[in-house]
C-alpha positions as CSV (number, residue, x, y, z in Angstrom):
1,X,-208.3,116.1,115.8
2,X,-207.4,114.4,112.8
3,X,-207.9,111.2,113.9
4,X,-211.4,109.3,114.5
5,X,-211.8,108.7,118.2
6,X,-213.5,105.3,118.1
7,X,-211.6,103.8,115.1
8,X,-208.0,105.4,115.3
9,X,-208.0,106.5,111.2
10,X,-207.6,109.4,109.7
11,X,-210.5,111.2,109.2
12,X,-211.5,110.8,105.6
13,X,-212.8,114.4,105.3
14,X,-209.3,115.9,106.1
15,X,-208.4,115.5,102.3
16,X,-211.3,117.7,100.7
17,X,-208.7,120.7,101.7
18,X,-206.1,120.1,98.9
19,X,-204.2,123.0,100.8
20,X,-204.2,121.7,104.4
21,X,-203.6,118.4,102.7
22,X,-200.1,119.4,101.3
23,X,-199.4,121.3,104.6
24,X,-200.5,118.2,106.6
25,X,-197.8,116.2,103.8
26,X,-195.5,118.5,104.2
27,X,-195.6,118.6,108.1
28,X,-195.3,114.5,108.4
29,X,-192.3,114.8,106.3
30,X,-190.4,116.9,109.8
31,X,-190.6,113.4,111.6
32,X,-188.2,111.2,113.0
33,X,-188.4,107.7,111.5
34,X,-190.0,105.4,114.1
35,X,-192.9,108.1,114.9
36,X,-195.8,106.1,114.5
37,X,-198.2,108.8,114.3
38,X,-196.1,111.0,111.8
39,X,-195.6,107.8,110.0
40,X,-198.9,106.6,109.5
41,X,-199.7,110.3,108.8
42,X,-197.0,110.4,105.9
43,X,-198.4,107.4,104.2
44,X,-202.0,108.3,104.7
45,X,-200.8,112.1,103.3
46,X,-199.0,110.5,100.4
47,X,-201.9,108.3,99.2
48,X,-204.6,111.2,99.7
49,X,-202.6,113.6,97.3
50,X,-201.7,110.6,94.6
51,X,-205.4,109.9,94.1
52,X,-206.2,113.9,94.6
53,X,-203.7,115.0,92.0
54,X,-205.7,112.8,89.0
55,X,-208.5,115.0,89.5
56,X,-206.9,118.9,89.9
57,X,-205.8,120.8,87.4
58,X,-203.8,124.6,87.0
59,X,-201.4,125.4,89.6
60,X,-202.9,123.6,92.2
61,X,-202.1,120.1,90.4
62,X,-198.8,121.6,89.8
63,X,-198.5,122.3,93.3
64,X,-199.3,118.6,94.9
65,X,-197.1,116.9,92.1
66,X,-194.1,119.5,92.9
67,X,-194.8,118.2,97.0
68,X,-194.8,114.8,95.9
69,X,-192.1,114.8,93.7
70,X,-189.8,116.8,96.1
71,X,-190.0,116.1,99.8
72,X,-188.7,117.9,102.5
73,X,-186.3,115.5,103.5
């Protein structure tokens, strides 16, 4: 689902949805260390919302810096 079938990334259109973006960030951050999936899925998560927040603005860049600043765990 959120992974390309043939090449095994994340699908790059995943991180046009700011919202399901920070869900999807804040989701990965529930794993156990050594998860490979949720682990790759952190890191792709965390790159997508630094190079997303340079470019929102109003409560919704508020929102992905709180997320990034602040994990769950």
């Amino acid at each position: 689902m959120f992974k390309d079938c043939s090449s095994g990334d994340f699908k790059e259109d995943i991180a046009t949805d700011v919202k399901a973006m920070i869900s999807f960030y804040e989701s990965a951050q529930l794993r156990i260390r050594g998860e490979s999936n949720f682990d790759e899925a952190n890191a792709f998560t965390i790159t997508k919302l630094k190079t997303i927040e340079k470019t929102l603005e109003g409560k919704l860049a508020q929102k992905v810096k709180h997320v990034l600043e602040r994990p769950y765990n």
